[in-house]
C-alpha positions in Angstrom: 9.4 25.3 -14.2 10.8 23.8 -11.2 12.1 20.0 -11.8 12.8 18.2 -8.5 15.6 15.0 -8.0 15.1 12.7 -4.9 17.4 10.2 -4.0 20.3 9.2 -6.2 19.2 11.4 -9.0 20.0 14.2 -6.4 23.3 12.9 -5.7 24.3 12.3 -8.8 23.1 15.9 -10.2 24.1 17.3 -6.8 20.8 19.6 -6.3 17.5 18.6 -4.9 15.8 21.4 -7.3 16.1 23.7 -9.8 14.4 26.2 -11.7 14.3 25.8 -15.5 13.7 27.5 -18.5 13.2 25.2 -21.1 11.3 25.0 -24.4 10.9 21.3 -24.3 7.0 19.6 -25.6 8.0 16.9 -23.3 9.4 15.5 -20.3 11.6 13.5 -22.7 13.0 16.6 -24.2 13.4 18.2 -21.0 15.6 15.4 -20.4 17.5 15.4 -23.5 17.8 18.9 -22.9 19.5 18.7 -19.1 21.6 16.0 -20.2 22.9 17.8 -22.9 24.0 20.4 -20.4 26.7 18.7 -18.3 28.3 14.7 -17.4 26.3 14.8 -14.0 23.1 15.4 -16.0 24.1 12.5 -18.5 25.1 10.5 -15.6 21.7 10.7 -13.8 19.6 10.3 -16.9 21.5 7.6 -18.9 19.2 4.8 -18.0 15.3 6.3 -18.3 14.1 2.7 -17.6 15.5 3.2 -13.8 13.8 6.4 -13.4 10.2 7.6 -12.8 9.2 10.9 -13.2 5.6 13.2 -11.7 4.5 16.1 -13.7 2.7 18.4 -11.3 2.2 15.3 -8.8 1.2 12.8 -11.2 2.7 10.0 -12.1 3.5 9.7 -15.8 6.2 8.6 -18.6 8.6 10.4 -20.5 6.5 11.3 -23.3 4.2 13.3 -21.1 3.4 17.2 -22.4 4.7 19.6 -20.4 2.2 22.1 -21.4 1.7 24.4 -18.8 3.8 22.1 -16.2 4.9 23.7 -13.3 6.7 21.0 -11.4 8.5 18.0 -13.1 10.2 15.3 -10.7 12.3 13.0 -11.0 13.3 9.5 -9.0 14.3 6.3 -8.5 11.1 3.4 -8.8 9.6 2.8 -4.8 9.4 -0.3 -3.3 6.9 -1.2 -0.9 8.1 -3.0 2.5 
């Protein structure tokens, strides 16, 4: 699948997207699974509560299924202004 990082998620992973295999059930596992792979992952995941993540354009949490997912993203919460 392809899992997308906008604003300081991207900087901190230092890609804007990558393709993944993974056999994670969820988003959260998907996550436990990147930041298992390297300190920039673990740096741009340690604090879930200041991220939101889209699974195939939707909005949703980190318990989400990725069942059949094609696109996870992840980012920073918007502000309106």
């Amino acid at each position: 699948m392809d899992v997308l990082y906008f604003a300081w998620v991207r900087e901190r992973v230092g890609l804007p997207k990558e393709r993944v295999e993974t056999g994670a059930a969820t988003v959260r596992e998907l996550v436990a699974e990147l930041k298992a792979r390297e300190p920039r992952y673990e740096a741009a995941f340690a604090d879930e509560g200041a991220l939101r993540v889209a699974v195939d354009q939707e909005l949703t949490d980190f318990d989400a299924s990725l069942t059949g997912a094609r696109e996870v993203a992840f980012f920073p919460p918007m502000t309106g202004g």
